[in-house]
LOMIVEX-497619 format. One record per atom (N, C-alpha, C, O): x, y, z; residue in three letters. Coordinates in steps of 0.1 Angstrom, whole numbers, plus 2048, in hexadecimal, padded with zeros to 3 digits. Example, Ala and Ser with C-alpha at 12.3 -4.5 7.8 and 13.67 -1.06 7.14 Angstrom:
residues 2
8847C784EALA
87B7D384EALA
8847DF84EALA
88E7DF855ALA
8807EA847SER
8897F5847SER
88180084FSER
88680B850SER
//
This chain:
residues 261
922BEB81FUNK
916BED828UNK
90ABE5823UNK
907BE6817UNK
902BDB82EUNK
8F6BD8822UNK
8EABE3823UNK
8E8BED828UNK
8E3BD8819UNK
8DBBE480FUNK
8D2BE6817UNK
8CBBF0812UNK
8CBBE2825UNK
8C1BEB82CUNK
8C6BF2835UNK
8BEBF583EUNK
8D6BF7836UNK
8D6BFE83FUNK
8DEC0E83AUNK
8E7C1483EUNK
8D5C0F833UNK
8D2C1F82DUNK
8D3C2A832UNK
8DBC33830UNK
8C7C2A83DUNK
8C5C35849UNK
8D6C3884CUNK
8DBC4384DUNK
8DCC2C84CUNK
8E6C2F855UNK
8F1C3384CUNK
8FCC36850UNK
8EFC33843UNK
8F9C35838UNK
8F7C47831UNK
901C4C82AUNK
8EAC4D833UNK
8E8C5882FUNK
8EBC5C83BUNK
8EAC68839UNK
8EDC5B847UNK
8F2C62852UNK
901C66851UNK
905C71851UNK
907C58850UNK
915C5C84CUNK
915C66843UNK
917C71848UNK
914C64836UNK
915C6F82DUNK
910C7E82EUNK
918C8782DUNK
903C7F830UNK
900C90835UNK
900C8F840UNK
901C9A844UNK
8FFC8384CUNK
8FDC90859UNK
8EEC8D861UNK
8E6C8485DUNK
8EDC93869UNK
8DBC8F86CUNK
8D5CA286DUNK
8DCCAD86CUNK
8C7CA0870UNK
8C0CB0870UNK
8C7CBA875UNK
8CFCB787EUNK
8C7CC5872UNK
8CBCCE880UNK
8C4CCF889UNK
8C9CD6892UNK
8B6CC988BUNK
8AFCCE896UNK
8ABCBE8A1UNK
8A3CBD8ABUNK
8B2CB489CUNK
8B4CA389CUNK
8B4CA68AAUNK
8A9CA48AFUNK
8BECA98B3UNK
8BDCA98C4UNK
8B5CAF8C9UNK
8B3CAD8D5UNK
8ABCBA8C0UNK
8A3CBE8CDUNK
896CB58C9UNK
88ECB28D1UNK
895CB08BAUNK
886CA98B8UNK
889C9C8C1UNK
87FC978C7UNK
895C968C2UNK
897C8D8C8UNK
892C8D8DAUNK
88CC848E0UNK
897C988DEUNK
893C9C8EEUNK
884C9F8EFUNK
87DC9D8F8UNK
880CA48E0UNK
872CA88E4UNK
867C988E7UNK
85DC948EEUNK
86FC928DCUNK
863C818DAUNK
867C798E7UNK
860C728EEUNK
875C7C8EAUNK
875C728F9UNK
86FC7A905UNK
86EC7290EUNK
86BC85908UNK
862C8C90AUNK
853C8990BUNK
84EC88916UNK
84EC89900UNK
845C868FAUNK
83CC738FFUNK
831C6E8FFUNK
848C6F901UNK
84BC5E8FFUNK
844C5D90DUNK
839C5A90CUNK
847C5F916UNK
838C61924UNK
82BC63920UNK
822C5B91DUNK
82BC6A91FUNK
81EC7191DUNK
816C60913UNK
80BC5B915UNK
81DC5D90BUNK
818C518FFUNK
817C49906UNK
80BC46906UNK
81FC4090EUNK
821C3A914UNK
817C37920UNK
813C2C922UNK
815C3F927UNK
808C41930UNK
7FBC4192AUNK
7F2C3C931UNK
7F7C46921UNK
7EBC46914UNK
7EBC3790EUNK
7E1C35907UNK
7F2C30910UNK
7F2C25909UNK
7F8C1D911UNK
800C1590BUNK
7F7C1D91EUNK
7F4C1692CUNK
7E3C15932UNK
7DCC0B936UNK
7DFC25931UNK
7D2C23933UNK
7CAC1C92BUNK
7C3C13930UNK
7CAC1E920UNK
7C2C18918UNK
7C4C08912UNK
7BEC04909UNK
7CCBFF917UNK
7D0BF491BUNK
7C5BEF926UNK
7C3BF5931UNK
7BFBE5923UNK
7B7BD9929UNK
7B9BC6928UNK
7BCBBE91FUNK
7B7BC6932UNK
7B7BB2934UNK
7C4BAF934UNK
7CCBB593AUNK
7C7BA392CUNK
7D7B9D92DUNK
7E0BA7929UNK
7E9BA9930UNK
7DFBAD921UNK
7E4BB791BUNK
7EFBC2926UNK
7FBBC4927UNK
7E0BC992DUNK
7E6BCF934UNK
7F1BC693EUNK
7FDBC993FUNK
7EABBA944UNK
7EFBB394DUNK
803BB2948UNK
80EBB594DUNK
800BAE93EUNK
810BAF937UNK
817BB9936UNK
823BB893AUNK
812BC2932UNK
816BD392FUNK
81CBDB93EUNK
826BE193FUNK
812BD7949UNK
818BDA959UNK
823BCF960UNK
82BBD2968UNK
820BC3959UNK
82EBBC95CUNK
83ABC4955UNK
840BCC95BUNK
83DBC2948UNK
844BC8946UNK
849BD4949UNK
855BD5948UNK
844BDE94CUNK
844BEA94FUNK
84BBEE960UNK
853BF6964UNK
842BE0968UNK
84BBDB973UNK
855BD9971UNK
85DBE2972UNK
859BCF96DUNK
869BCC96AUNK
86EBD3965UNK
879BD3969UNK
86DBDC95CUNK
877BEB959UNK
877BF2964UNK
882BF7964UNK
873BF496AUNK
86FC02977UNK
87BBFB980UNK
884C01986UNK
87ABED97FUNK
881BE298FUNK
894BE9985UNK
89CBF198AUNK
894BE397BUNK
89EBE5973UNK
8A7BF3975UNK
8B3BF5979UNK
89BBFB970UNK
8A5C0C977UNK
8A9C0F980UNK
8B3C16981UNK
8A3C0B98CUNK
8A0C0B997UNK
8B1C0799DUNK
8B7C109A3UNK
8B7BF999AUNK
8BDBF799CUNK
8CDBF9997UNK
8D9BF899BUNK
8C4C00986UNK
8D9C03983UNK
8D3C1698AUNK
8DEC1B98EUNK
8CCC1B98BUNK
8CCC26993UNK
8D2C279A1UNK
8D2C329A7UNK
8D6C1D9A8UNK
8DBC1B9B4UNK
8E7C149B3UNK
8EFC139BCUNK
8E7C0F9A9UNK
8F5C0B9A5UNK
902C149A1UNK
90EC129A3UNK
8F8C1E99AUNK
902C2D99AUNK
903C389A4UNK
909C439A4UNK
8FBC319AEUNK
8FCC3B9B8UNK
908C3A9BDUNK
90CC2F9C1UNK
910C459BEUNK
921C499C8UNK
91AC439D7UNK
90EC449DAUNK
920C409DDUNK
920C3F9ECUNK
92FC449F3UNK
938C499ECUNK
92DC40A02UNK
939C4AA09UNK
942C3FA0CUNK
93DC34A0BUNK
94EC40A11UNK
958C39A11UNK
95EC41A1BUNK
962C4DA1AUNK
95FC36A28UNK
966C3DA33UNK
976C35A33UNK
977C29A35UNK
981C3DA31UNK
98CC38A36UNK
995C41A40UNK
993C4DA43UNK
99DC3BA43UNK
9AAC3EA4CUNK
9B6C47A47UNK
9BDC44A3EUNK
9B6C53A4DUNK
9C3C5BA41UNK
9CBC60A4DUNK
9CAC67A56UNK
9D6C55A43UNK
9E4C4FA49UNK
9F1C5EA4BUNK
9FBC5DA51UNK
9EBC6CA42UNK
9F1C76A41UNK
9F2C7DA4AUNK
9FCC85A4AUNK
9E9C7DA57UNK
9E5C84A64UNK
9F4C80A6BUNK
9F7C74A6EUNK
9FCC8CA6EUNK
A02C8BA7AUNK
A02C83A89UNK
9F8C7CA8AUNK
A07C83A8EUNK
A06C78A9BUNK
A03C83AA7UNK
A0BC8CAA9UNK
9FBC82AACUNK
9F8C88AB2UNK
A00C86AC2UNK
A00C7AAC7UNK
A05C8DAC8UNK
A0CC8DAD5UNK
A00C92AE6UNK
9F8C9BAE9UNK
A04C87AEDUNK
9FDC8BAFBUNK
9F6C7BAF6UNK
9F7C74AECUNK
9EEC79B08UNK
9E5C6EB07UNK
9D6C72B03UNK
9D0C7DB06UNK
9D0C66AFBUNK
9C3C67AF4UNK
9B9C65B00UNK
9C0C64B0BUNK
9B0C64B01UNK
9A5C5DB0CUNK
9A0C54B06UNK
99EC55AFAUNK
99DC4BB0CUNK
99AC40B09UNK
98EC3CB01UNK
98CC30AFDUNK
984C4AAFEUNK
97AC44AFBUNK
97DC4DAEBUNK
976C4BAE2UNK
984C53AEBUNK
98BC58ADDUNK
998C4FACFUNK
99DC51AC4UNK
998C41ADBUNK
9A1C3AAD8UNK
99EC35AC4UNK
9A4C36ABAUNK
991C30AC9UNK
990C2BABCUNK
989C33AB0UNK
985C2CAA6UNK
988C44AB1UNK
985C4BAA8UNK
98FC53AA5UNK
994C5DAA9UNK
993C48A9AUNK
9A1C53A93UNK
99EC56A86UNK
997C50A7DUNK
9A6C61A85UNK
9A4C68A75UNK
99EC61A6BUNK
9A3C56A67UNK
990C66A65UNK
98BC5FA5BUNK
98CC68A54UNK
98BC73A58UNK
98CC64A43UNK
989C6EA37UNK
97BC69A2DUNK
978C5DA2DUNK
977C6FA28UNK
965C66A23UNK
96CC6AA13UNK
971C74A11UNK
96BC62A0BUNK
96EC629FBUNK
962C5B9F3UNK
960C4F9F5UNK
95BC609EEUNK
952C5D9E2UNK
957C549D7UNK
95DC589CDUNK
953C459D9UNK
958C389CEUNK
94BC359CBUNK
940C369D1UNK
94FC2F9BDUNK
941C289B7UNK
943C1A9B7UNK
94FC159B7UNK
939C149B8UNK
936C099BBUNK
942C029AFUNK
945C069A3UNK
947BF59B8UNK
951BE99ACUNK
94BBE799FUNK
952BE5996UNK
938BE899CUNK
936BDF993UNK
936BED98BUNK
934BE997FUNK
937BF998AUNK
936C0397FUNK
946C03981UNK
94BC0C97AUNK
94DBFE985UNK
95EC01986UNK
962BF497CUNK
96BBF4975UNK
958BE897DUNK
95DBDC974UNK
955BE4966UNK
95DBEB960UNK
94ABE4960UNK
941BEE957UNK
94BBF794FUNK
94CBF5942UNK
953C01955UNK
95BC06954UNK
966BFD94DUNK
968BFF940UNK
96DBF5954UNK
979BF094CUNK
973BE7940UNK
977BE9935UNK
968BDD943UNK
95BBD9937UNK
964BE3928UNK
96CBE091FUNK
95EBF092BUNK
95BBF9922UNK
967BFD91DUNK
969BF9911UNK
972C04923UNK
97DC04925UNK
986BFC91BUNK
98EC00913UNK
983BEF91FUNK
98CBDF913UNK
986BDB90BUNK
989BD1906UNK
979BE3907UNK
971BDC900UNK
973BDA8ECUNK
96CBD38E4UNK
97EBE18EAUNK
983BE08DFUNK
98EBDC8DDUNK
993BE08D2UNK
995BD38E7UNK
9A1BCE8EAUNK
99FBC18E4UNK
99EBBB8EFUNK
99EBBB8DDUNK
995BAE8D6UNK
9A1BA88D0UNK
9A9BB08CBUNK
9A6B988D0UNK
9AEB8F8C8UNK
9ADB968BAUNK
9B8B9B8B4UNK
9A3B978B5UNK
9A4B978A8UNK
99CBA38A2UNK
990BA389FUNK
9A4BB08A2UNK
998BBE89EUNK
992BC0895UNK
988BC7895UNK
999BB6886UNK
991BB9878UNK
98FBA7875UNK
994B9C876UNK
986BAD871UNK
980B9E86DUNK
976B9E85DUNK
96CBA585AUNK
97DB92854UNK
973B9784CUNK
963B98846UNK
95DB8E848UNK
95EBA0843UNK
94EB9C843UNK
94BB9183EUNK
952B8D835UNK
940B8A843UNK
936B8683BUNK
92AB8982FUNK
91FB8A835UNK
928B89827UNK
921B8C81CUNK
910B8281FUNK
910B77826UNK
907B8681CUNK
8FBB7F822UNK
8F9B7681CUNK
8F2B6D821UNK
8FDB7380CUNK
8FDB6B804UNK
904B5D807UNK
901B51804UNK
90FB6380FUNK
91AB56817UNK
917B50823UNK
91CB45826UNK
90CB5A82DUNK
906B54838UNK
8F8B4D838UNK
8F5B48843UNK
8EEB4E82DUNK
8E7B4A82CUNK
8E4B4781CUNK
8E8B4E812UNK
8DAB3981BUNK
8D5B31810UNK
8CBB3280BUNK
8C3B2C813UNK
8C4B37800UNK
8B5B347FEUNK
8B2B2C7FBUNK
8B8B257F3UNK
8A3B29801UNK
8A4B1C804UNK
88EB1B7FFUNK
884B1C806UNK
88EB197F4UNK
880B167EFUNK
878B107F3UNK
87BB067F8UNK
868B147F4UNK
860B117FBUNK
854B127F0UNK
855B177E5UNK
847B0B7F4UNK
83BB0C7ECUNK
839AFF7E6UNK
840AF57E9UNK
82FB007DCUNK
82FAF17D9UNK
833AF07CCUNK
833AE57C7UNK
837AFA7C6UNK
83EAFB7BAUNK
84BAFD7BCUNK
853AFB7B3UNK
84EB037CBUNK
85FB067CCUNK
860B107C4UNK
86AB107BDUNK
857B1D7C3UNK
859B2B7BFUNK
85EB3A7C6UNK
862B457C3UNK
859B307D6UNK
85BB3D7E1UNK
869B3E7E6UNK
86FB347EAUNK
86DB4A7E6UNK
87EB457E8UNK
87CB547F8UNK
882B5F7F7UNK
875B53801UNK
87AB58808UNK
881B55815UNK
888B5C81CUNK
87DB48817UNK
888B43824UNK
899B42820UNK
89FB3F816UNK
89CB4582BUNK
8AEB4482CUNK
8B3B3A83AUNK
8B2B3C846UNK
8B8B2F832UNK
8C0B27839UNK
8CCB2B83FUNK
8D4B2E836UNK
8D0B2D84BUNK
8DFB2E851UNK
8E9B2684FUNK
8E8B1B854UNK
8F4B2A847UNK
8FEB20847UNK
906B1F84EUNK
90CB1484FUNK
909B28855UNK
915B2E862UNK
911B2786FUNK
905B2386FUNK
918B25879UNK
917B1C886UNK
90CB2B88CUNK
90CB37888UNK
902B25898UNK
8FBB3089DUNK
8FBB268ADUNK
8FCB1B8B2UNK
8F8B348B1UNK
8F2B308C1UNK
8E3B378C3UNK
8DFB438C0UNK
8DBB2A8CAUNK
8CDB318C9UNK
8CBB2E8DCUNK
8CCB228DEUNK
8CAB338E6UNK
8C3B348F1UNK
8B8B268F5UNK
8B0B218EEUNK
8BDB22902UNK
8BAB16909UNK
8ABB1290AUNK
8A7B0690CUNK
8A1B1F909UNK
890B1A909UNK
890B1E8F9UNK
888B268F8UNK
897B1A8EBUNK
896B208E0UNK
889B188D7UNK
88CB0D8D6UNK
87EB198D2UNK
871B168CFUNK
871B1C8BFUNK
86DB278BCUNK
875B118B7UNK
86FB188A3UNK
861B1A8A7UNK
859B168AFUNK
863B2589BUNK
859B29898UNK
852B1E88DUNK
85AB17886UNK
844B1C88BUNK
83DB17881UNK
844B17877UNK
847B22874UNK
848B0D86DUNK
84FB0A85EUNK
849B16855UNK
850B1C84DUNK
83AB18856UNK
836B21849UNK
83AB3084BUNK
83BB38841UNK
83CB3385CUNK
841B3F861UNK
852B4385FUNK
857B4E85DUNK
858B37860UNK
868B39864UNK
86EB3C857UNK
86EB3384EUNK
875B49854UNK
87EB50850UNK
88AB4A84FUNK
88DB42846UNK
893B4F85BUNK
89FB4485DUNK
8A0B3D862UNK
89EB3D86EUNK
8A2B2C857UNK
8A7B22861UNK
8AFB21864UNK
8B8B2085BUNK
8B4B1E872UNK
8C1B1B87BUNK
8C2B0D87AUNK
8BFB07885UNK
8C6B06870UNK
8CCAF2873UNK
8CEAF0882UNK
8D6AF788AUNK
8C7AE7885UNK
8CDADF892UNK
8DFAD9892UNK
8E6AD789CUNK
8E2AD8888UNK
8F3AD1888UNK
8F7AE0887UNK
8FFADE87EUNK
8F7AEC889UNK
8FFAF7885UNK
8FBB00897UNK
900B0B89AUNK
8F4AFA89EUNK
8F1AFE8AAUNK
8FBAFC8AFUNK
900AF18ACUNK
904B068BDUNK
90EB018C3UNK
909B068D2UNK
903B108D4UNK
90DAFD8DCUNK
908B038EAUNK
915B068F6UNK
914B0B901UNK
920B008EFUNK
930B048F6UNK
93AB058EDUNK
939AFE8E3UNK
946B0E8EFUNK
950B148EAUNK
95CB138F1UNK
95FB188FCUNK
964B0A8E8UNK
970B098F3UNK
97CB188F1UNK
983B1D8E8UNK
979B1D8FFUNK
97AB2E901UNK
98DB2A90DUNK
98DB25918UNK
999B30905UNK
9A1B3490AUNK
9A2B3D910UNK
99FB4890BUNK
9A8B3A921UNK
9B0B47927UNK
9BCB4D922UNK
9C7B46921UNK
9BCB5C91FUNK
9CBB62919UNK
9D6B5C924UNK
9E1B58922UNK
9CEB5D933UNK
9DCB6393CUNK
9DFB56945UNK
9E9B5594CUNK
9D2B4A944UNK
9D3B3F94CUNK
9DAB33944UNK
9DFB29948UNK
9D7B39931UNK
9DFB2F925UNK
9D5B2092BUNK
9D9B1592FUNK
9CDB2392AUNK
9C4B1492DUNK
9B7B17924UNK
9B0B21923UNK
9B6B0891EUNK
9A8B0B919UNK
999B04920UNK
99AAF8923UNK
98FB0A922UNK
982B03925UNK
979B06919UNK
97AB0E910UNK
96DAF991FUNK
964AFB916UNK
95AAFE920UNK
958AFA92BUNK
952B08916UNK
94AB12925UNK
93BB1291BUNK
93BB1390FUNK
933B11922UNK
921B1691BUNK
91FB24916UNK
91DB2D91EUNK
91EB2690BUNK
919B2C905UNK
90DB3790DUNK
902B3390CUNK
90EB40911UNK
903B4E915UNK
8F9B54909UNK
8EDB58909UNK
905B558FCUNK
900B608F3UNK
902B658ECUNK
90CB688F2UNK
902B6B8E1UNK
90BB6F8D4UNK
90CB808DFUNK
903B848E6UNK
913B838DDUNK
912B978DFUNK
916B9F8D1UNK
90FBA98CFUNK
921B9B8C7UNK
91DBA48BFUNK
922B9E8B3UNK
92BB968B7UNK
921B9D8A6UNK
924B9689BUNK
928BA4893UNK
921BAC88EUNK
939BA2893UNK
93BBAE88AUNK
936BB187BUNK
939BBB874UNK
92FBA6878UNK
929BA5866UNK
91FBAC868UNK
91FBB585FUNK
917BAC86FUNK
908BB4870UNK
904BAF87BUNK
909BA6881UNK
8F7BB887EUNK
8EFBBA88AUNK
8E2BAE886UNK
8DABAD88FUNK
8E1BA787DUNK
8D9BA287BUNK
8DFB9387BUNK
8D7B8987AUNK
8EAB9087BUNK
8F1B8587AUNK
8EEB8388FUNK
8E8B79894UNK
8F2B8C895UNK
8F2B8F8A4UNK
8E5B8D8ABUNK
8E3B8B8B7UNK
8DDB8D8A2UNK
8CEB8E8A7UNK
8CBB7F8A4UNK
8C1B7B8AAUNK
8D2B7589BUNK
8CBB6F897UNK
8D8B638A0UNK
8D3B588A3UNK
8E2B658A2UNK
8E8B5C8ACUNK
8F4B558A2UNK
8FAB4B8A6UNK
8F6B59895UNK
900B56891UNK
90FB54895UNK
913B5E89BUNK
919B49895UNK
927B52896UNK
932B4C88BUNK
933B41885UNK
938B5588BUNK
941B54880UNK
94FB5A886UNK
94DB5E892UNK
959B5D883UNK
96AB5F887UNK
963B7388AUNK
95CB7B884UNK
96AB74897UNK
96CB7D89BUNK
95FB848A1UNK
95FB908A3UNK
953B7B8A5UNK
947B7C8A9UNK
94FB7B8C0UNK
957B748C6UNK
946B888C5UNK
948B898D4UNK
93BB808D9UNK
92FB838D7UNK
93EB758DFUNK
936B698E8UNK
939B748F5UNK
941B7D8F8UNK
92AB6A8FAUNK
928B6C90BUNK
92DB5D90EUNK
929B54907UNK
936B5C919UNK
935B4D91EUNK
936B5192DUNK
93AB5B934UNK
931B4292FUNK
92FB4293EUNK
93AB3A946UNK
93BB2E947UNK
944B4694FUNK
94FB40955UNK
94EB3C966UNK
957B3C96FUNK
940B38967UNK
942B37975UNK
94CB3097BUNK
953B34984UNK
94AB23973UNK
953B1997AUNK
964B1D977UNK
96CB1897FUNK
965B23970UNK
974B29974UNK
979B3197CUNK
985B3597DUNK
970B33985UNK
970B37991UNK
974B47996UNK
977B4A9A1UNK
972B53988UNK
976B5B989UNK
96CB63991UNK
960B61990UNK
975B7099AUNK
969B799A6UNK
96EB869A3UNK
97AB889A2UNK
964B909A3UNK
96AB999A4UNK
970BA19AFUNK
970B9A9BAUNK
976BB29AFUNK
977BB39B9UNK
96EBB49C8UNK
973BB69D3UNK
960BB39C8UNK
955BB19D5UNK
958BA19D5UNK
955B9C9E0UNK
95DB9B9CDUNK
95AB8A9D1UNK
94FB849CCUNK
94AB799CFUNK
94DB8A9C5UNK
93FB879BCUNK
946B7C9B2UNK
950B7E9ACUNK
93EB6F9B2UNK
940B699A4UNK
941B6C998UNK
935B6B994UNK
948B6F98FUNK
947B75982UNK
93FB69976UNK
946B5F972UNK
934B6B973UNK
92CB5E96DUNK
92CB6195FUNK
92FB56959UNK
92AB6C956UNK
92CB7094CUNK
933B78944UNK
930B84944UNK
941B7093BUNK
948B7B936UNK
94BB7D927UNK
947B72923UNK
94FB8391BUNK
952B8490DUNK
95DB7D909UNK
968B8190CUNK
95CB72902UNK
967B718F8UNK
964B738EBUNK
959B768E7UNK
970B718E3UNK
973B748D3UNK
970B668CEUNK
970B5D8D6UNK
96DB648BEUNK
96CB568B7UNK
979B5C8B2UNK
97BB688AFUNK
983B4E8B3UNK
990B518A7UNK
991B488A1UNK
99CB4489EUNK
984B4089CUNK
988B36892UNK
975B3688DUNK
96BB38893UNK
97AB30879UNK
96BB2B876UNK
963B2187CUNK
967B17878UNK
95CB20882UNK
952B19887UNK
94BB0B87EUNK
949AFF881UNK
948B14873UNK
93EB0A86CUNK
94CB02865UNK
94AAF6863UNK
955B06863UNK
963AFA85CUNK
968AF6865UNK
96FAED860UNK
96AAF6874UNK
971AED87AUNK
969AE4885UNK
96DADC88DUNK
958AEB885UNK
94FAE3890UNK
951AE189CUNK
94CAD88A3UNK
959AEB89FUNK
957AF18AFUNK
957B048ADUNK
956B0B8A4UNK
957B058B9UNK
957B178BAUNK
968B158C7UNK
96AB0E8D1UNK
96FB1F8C0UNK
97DB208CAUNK
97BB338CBUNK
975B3B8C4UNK
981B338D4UNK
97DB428DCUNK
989B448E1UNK
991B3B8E3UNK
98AB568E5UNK
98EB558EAUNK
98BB608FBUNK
986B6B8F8UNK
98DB5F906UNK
985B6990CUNK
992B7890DUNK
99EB7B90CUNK
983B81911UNK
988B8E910UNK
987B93923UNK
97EB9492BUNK
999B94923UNK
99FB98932UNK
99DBA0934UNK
9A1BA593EUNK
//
């Protein structure tokens, strides 16, 4: 485990409070009340920003809130006896319906999402050590400051991506270790494409490797399969899906994948 993640490591071993769920209910609770206090008191661009955003969360719930909504489902049930004698005619076309409560396809895809989500090419993979993913790399005019860390590992950084100022920047990401497509195999079509890069989603070495766009063997990519032309069941284009890395990146200078069915 590394060495700042402590918290998480004295949890494992004793345990958390006994009183941990209700202080927890009480501060999210609580978290309104702050939240509105520190809405009011927000002025100029500030606030201006603070109500956008706050917009777009509201727009956000709003819509996986209706996305979990059950709706009704009228069908035809084929179990009904046949009924004997003539119908009238204006009875003709109201025949036995039954109403069933379904949830919408995309919490039925979410579901299977979640479902295979540990179904992965490759389940154990070995770690990375931080020493092996990154270089120190001296700075100052004596070359005394050793706090920047160079990335040695292949990374993916996002399409508007902007460094930060040299005296600011922590990690540098090399431009030759930047990758923007991954040639990503189908299991079931046995065909390979090369598809654009979306995203790192999780870097089983650390959460900090994930944050920073690293990848290395057994790291889950977002890639983007439009043009493979997969839809779900509404007919919806399926535009973003997960694959696996099953090969090193930085020794063979490409990224090979594989996607997850």
């Amino acid at each position: 485990m590394p060495q700042n993640e402590y918290i998480e490591e004295s949890i494992k071993k004793h345990g958390r409070r006994l009183d941990h769920e209700e202080r927890k209910r009480k501060k999210e609770a609580r978290e309104v009340h702050s939240r509105s206090a520190h809405a009011q008191k927000l002025h100029g661009l500030k606030a201006k920003l603070y109500n956008k955003k706050r917009h777009n969360e509201k727009i956000q719930m709003k819509k996986t809130i209706k996305m979990h909504e059950e709706r009704n489902n009228k069908h035809k049930s084929d179990d009904q006896p046949v009924q004997e004698g003539a119908v009238p005619t204006y009875l003709l076309d109201r025949e036995n319906q039954t109403r069933a409560k379904v949830l919408s396809n995309m919490i039925k895809q979410k579901r299977k999402e979640k479902a295979g989500k540990w179904s992965v090419p490759l389940p154990k993979v070995k770690g990375m050590d931080e020493a092996e993913v990154f270089k120190v790399l001296k700075t100052g005019k004596r070359k005394t400051k050793q706090w920047k860390r160079v990335v040695t590992k292949a990374t993916f950084v996002g399409e508007g991506f902007t460094r930060k100022p040299p005296k600011y920047e922590r990690f540098v990401r090399p431009m030759a270790l930047r990758y923007k497509k991954a040639h990503v195999t189908h299991p079931e079509l046995a065909a390979t494409f090369c598809l654009p890069i979306l995203g790192v989603k999780k870097n089983p070495s650390s959460p900090m490797y994930t944050q920073l766009g690293v990848i290395t063997k057994g790291t889950i990519l977002e890639v983007n399969v439009s043009e493979l032309g997969l839809v779900t069941q509404s007919g919806k284009v399926v535009w973003g899906k997960y694959a696996q890395v099953t090969n090193n990146p930085e020794n063979d200078g490409c990224i090979n994948a594989v996607l997850l069915v």
